[in-house]
C-alpha positions in Angstrom: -44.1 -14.2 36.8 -42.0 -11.4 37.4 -41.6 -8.7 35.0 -45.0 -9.2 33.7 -46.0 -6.5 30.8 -49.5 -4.8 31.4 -49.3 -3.4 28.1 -49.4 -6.1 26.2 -52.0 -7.6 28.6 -54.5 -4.9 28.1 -53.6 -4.4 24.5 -54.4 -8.1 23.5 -57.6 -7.7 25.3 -58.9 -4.4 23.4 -57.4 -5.6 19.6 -60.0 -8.8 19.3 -63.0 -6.3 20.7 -62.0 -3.4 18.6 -61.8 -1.0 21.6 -59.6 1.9 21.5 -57.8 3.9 25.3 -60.9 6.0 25.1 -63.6 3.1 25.1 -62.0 1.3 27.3 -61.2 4.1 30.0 -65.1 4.8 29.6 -66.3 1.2 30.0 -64.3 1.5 33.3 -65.4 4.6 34.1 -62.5 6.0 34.1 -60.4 9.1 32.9 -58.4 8.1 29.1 -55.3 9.1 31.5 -55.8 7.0 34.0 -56.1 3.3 31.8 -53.0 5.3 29.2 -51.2 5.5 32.7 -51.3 2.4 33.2 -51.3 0.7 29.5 -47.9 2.5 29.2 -46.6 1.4 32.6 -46.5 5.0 34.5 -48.8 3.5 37.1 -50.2 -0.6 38.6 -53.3 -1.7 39.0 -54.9 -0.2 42.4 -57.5 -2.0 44.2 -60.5 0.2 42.5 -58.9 -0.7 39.0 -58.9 -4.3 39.7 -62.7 -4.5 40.5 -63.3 -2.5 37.6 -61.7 -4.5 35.5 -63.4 -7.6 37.5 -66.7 -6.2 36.7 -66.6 -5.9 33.1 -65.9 -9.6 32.9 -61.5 -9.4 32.9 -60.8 -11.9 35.4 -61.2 -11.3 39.3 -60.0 -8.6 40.8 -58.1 -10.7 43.3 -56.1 -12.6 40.0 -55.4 -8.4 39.1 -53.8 -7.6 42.5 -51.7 -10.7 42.8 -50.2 -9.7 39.4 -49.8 -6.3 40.7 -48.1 -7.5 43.9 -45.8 -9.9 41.8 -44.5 -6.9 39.8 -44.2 -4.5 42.7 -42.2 -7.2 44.4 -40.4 -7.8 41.3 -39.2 -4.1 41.0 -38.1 -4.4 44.7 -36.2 -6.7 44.2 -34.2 -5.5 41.3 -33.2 -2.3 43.6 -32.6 -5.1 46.7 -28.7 -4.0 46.8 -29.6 -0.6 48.0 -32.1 -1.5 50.5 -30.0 -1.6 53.5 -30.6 -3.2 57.2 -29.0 -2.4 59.9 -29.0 -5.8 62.0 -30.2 -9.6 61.3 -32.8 -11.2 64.2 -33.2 -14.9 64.2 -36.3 -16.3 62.4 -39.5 -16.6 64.8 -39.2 -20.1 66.6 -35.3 -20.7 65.6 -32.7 -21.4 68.5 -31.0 -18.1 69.6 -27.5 -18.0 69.4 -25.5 -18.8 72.8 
């Protein structure tokens, strides 16, 4: 999984239960902003949001933040070229270099 699509996550979730944002964000107990945010990608899944959505019965909030993680990881590495480094150390435990 890399680019994985919230949206379309969330959105197949609310169609079959005929929820709309506002339902939803209030089952949460959260602001209509805060679940458009991130329904339309403008912010992840935090830690609080993942338990939410753990509690009303949408996975585990540990299966939320990997997904999370995966994308942020996933955007990183799509900008990799301009992270820069300035030197290279050998891995922990590997022979140093006469």
């Amino acid at each position: 999984m890399n680019n994985f699509d919230f949206r379309g996550y969330f959105c197949g979730c609310l169609k079959p239960l005929d929820l709309t944002v506002t339902a939803a964000a209030e089952a949460l107990g959260v602001t209509r902003k805060a679940l458009s945010d991130l329904l339309n990608g403008h912010s992840g899944v935090s830690p609080d949001m993942a338990i939410r959505l753990e509690k009303i019965g949408w996975s585990t909030a540990d299966h939320w933040m990997r997904m999370q993680l995966q994308r942020d990881l996933w955007e990183a590495r799509q900008r990799s070229a301009s992270i820069k480094v300035t030197k290279k150390f050998p891995a922990p435990g590997a022979p140093v270099p006469a």
